[in-house]
N, CA and C atoms of all chains as a GROMACS GRO file, in nm:
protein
  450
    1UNK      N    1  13.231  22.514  15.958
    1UNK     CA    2  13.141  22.602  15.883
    1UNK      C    3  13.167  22.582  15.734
    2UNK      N    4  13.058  22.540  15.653
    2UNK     CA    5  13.082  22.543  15.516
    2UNK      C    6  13.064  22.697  15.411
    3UNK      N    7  13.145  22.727  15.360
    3UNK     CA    8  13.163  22.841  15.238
    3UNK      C    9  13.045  22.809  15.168
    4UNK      N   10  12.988  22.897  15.126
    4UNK     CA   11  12.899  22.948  15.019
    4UNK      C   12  13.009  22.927  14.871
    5UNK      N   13  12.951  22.899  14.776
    5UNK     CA   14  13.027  22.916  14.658
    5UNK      C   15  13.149  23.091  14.577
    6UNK      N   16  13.067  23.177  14.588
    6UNK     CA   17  13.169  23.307  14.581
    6UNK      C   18  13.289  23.330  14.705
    7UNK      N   19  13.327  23.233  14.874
    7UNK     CA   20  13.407  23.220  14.953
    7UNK      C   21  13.477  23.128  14.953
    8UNK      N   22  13.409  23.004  14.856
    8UNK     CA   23  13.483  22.898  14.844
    8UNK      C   24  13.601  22.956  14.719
    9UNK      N   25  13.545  23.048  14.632
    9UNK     CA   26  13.638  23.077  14.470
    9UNK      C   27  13.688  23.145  14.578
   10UNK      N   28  13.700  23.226  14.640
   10UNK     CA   29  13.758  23.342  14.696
   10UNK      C   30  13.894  23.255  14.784
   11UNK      N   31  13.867  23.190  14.841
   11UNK     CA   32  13.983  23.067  14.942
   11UNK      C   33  14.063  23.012  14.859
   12UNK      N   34  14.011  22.922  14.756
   12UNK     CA   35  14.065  22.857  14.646
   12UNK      C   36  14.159  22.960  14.542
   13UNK      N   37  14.107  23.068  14.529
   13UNK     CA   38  14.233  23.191  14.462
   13UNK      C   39  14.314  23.225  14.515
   14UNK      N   40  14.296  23.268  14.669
   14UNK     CA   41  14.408  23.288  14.791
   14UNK      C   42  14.530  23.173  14.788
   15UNK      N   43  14.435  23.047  14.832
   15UNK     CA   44  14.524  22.941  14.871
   15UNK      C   45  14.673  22.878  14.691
   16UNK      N   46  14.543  22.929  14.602
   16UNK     CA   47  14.623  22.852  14.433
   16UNK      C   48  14.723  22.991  14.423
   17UNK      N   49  14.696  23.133  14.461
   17UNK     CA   50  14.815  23.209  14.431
   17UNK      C   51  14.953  23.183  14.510
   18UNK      N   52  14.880  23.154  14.626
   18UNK     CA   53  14.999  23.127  14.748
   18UNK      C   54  15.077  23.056  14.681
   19UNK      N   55  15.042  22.926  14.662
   19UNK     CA   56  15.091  22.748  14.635
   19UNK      C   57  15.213  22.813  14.484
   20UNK      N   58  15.088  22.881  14.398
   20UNK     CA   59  15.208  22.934  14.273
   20UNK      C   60  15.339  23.019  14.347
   21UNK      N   61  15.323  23.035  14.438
   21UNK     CA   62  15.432  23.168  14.510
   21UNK      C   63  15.542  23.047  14.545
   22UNK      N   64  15.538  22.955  14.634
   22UNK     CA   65  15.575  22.850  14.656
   22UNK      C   66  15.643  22.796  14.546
   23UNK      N   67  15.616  22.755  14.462
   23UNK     CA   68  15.675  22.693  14.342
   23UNK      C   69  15.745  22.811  14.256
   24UNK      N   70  15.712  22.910  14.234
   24UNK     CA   71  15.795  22.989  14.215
   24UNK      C   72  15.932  23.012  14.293
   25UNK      N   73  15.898  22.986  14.449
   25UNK     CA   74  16.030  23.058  14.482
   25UNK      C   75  16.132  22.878  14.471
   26UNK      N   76  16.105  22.806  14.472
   26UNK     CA   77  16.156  22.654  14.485
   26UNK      C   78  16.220  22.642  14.330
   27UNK      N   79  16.141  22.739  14.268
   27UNK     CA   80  16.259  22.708  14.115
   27UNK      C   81  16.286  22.809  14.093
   28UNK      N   82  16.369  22.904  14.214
   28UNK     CA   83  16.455  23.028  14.186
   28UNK      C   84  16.597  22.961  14.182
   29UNK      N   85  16.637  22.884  14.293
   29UNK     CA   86  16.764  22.831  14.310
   29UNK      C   87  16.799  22.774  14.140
   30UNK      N   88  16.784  22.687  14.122
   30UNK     CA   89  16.860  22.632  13.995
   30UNK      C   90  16.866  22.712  13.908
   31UNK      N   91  16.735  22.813  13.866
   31UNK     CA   92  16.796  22.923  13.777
   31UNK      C   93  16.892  23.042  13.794
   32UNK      N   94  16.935  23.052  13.955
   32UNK     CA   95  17.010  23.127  13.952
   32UNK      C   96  17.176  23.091  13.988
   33UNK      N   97  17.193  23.021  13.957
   33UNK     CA   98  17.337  22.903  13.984
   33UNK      C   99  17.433  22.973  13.963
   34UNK      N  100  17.439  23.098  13.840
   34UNK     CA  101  17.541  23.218  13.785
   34UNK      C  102  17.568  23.287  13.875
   35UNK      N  103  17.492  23.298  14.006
   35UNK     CA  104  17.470  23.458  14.028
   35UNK      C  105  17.608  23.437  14.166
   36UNK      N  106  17.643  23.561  14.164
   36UNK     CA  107  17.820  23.588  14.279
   36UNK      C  108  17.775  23.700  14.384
   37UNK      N  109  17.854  23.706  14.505
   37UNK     CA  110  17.846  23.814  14.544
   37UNK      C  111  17.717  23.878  14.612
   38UNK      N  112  17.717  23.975  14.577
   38UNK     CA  113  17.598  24.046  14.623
   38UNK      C  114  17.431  24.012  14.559
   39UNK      N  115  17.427  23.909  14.408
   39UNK     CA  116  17.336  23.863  14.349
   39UNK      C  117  17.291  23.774  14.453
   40UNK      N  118  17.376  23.726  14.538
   40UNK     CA  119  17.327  23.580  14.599
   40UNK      C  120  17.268  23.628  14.687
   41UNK      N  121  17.267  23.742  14.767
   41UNK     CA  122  17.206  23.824  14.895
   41UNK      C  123  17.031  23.866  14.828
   42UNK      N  124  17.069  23.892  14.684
   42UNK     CA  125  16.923  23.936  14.620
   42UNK      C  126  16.850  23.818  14.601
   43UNK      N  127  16.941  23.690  14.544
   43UNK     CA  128  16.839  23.604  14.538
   43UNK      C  129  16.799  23.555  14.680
   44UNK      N  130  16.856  23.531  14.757
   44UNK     CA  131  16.804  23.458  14.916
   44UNK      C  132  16.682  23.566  14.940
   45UNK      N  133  16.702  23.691  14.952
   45UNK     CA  134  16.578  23.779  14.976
   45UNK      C  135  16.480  23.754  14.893
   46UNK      N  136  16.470  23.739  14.775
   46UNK     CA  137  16.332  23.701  14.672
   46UNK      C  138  16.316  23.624  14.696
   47UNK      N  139  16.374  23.470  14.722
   47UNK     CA  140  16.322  23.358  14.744
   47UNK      C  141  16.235  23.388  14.917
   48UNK      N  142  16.315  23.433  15.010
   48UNK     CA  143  16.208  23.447  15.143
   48UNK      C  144  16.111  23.581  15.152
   49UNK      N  145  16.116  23.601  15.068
   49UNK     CA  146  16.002  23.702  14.999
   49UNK      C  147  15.863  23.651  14.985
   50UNK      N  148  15.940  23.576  14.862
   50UNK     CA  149  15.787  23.483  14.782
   50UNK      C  150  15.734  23.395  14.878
   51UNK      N  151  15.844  23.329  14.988
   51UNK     CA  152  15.774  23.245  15.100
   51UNK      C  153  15.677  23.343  15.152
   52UNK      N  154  15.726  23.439  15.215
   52UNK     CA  155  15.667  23.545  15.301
   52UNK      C  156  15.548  23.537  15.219
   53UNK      N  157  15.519  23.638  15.142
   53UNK     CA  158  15.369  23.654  15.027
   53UNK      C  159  15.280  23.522  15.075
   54UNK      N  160  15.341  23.395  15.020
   54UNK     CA  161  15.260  23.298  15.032
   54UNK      C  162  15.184  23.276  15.128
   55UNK      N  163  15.251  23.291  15.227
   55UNK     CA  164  15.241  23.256  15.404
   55UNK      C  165  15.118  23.391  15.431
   56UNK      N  166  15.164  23.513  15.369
   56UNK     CA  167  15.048  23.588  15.369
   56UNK      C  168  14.929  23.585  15.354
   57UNK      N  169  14.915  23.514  15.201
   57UNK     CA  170  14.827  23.488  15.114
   57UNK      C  171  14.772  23.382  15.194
   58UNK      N  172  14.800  23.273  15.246
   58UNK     CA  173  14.744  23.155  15.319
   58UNK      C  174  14.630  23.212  15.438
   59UNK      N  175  14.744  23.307  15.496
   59UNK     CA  176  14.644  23.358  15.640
   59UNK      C  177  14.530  23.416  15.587
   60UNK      N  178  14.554  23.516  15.484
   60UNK     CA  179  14.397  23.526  15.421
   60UNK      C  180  14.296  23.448  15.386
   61UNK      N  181  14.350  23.362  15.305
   61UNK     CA  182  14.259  23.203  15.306
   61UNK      C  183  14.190  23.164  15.430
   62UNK      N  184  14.287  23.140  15.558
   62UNK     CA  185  14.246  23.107  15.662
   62UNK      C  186  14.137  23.197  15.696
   63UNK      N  187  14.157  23.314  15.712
   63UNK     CA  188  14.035  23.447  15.737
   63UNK      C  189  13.915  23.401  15.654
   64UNK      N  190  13.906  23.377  15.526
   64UNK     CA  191  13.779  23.364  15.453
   64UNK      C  192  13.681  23.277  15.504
   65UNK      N  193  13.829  23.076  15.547
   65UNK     CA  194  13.752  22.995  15.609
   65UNK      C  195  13.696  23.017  15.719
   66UNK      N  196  13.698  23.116  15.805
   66UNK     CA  197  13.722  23.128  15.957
   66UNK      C  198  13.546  23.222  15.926
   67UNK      N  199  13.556  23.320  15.807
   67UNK     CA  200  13.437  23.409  15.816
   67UNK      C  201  13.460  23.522  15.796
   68UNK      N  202  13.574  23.583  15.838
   68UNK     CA  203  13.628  23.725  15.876
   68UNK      C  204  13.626  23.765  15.756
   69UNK      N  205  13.708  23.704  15.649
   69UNK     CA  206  13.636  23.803  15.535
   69UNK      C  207  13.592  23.704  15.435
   70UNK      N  208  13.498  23.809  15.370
   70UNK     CA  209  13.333  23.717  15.272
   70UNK      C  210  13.315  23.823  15.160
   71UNK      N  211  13.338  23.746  15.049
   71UNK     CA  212  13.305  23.723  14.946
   71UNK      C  213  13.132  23.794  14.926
   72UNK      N  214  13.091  23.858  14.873
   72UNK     CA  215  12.934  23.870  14.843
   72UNK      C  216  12.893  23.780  14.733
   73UNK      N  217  12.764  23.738  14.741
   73UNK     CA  218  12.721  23.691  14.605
   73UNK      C  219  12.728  23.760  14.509
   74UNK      N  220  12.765  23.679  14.406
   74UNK     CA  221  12.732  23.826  14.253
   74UNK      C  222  12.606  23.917  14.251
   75UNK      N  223  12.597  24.017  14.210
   75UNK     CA  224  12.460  24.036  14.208
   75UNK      C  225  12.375  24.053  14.034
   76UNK      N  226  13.274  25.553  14.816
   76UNK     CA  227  13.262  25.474  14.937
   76UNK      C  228  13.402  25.451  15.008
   77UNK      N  229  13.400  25.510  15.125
   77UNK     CA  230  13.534  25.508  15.200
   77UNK      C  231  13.479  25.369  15.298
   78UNK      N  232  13.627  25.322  15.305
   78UNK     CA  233  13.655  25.174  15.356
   78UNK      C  234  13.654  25.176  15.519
   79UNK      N  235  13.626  25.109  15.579
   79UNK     CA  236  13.682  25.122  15.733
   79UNK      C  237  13.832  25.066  15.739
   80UNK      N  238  13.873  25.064  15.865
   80UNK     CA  239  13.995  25.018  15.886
   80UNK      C  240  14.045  24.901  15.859
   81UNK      N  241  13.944  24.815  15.896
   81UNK     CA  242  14.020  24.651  15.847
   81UNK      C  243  13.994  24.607  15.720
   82UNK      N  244  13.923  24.707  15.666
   82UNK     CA  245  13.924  24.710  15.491
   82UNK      C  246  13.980  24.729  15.448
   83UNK      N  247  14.056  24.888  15.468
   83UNK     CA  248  14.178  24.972  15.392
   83UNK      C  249  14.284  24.857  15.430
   84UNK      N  250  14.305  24.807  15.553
   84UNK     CA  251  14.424  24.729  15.611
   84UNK      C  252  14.421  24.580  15.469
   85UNK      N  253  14.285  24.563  15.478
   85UNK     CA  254  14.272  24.391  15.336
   85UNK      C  255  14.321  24.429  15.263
   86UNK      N  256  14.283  24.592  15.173
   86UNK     CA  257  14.306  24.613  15.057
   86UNK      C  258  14.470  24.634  15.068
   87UNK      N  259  14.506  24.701  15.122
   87UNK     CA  260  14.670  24.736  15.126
   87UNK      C  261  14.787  24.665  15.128
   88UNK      N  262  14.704  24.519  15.210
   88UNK     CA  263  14.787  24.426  15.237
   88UNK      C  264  14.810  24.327  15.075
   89UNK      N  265  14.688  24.358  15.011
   89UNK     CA  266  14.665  24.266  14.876
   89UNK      C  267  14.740  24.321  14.795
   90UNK      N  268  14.763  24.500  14.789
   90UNK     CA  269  14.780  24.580  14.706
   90UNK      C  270  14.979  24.584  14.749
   91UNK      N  271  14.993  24.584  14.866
   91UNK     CA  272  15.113  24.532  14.870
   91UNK      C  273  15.169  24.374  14.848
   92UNK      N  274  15.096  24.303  14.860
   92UNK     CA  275  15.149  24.165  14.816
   92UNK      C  276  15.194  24.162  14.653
   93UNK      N  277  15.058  24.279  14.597
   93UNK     CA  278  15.098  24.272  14.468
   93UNK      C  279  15.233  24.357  14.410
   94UNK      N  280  15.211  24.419  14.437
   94UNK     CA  281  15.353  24.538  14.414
   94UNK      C  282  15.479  24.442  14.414
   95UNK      N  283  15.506  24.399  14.587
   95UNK     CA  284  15.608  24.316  14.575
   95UNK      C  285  15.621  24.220  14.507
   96UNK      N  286  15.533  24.150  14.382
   96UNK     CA  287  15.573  24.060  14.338
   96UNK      C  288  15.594  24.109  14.177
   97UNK      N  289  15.519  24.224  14.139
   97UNK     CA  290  15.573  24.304  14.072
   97UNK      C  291  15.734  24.349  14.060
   98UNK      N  292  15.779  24.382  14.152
   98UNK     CA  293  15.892  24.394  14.221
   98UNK      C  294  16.023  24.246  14.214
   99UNK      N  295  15.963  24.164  14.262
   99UNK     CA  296  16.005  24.026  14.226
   99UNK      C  297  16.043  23.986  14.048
  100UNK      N  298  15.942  23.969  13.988
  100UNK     CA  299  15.999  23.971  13.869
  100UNK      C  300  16.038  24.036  13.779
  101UNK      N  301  16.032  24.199  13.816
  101UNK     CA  302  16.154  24.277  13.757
  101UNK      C  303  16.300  24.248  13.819
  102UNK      N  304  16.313  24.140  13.921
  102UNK     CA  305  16.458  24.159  13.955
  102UNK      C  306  16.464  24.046  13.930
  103UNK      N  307  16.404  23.919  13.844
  103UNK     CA  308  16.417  23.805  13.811
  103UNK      C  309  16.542  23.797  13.674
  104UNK      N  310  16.539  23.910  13.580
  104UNK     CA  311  16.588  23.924  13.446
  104UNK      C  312  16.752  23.930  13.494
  105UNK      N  313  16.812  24.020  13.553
  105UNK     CA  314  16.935  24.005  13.625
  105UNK      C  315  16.987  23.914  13.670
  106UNK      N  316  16.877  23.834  13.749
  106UNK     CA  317  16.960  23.736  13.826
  106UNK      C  318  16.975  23.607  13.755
  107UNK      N  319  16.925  23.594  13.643
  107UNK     CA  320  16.911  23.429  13.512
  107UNK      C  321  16.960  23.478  13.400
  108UNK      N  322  17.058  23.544  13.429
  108UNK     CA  323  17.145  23.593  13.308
  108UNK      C  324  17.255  23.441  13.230
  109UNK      N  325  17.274  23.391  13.334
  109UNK     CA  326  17.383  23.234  13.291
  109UNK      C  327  17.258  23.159  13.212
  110UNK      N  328  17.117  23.178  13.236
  110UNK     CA  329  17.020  23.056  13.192
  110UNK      C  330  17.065  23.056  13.054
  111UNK      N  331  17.020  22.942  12.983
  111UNK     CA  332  17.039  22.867  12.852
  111UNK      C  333  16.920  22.752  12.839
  112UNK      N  334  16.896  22.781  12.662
  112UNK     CA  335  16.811  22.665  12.634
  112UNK      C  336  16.618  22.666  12.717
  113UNK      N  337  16.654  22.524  12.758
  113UNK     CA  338  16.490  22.564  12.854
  113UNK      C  339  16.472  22.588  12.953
  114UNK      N  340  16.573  22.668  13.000
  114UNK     CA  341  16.584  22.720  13.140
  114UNK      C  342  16.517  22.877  13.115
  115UNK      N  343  16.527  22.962  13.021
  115UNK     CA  344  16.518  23.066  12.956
  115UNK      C  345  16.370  23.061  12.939
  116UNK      N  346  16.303  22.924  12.836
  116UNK     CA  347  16.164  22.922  12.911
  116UNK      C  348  16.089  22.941  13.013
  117UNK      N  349  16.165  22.819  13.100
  117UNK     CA  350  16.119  22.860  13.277
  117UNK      C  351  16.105  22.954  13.325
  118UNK      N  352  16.214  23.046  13.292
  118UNK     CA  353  16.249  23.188  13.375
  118UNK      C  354  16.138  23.271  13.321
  119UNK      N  355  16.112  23.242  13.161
  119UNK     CA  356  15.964  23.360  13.134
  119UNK      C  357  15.856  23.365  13.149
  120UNK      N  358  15.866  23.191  13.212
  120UNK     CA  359  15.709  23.163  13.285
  120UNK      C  360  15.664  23.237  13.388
  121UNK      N  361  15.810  23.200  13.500
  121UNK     CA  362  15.828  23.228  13.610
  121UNK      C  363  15.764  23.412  13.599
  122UNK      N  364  15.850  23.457  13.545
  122UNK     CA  365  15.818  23.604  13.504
  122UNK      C  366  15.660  23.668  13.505
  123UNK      N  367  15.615  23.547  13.410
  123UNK     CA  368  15.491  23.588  13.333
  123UNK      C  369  15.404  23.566  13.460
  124UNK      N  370  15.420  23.468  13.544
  124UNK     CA  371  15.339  23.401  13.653
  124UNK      C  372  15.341  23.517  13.725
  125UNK      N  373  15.439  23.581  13.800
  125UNK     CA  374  15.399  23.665  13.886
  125UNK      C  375  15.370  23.799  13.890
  126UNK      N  376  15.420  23.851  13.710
  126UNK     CA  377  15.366  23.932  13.676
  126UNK      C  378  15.136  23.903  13.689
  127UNK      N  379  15.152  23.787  13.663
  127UNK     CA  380  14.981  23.785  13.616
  127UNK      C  381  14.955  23.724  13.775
  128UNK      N  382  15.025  23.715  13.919
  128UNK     CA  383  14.961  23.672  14.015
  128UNK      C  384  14.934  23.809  14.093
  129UNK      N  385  15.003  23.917  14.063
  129UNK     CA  386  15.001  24.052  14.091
  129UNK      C  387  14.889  24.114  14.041
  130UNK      N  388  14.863  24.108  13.915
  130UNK     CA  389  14.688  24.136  13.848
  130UNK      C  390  14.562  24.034  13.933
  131UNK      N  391  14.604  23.947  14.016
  131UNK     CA  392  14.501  23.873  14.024
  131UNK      C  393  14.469  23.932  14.204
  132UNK      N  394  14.577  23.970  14.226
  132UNK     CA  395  14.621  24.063  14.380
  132UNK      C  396  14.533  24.165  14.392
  133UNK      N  397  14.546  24.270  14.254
  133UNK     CA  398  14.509  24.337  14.229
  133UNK      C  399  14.360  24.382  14.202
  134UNK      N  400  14.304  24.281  14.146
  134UNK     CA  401  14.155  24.246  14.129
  134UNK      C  402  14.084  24.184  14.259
  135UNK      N  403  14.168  24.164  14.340
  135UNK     CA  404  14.110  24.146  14.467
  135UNK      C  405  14.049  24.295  14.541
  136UNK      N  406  14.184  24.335  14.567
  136UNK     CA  407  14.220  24.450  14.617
  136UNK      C  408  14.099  24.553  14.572
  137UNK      N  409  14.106  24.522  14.436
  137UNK     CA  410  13.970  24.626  14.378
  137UNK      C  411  13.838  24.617  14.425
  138UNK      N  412  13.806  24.448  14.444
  138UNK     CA  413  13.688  24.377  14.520
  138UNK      C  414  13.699  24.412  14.650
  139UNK      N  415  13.778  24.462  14.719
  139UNK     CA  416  13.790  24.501  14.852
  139UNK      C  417  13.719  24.664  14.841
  140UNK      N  418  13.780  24.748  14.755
  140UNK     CA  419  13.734  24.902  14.742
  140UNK      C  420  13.583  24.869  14.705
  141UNK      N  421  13.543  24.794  14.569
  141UNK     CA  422  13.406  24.775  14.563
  141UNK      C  423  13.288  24.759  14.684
  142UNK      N  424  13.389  24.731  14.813
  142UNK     CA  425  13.246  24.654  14.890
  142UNK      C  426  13.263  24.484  14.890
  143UNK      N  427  13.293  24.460  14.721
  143UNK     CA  428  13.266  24.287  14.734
  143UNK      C  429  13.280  24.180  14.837
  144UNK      N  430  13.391  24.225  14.826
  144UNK     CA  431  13.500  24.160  14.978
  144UNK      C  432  13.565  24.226  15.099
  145UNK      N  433  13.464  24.192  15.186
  145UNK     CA  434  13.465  24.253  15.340
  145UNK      C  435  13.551  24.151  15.446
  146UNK      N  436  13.628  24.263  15.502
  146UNK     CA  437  13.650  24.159  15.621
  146UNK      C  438  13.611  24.243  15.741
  147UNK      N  439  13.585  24.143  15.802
  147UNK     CA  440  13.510  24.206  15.973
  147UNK      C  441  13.542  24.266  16.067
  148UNK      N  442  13.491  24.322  16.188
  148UNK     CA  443  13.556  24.432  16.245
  148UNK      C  444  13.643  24.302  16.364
  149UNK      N  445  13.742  24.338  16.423
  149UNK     CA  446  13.851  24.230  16.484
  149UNK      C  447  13.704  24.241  16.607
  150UNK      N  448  13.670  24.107  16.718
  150UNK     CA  449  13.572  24.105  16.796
  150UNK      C  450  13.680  24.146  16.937
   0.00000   0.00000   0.00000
């Protein structure tokens, strides 16, 4: 099934926030190289956090392509 | 205009994706305390990014209360 243009922006925002979530969490490690202790428990949770979100954000994408949810035309 | 269920469920889920990443980069400043140089850049990108992927969550979420963006009743 092909997207209409306002489902295609709508997929393409889902899928480009996800992807930023992704790259965000992939350059948590090196900036946090300082961190001891109980920091390291906070960073492992933010980093499978931001996976999580992404993975969220994707299935929504998937929903838009699928139909389930739609975008209206502008009016 | 009150939402049905798998609306309130889109919007909440957007409106929580956003929060938590809200959430995320307020606990980013703590944990890149060792950064130096252009790492200190990175980290305010990083910052700035998910501060502004949370507004973009958010503007969904709103398109969800509007009506704009519907998702369907589960078949």
């Amino acid at each position: 099934m092909s997207l209409d243009k306002p489902n295609q922006e709508l997929r393409r925002e889902l899928k480009d926030i996800a992807s930023g979530l992704e790259q965000a969490a992939s350059k948590v490690p090196s900036l946090t190289k300082g961190c001891q202790g109980e920091e390291v428990t906070t960073v492992l949770k933010l980093i499978a956090k931001l996976y999580e979100d992404a993975d969220r954000l994707a299935a929504l994408a998937d929903e838009v392509k699928a139909g389930r949810i739609a975008r209206a035309k502008a009016e």
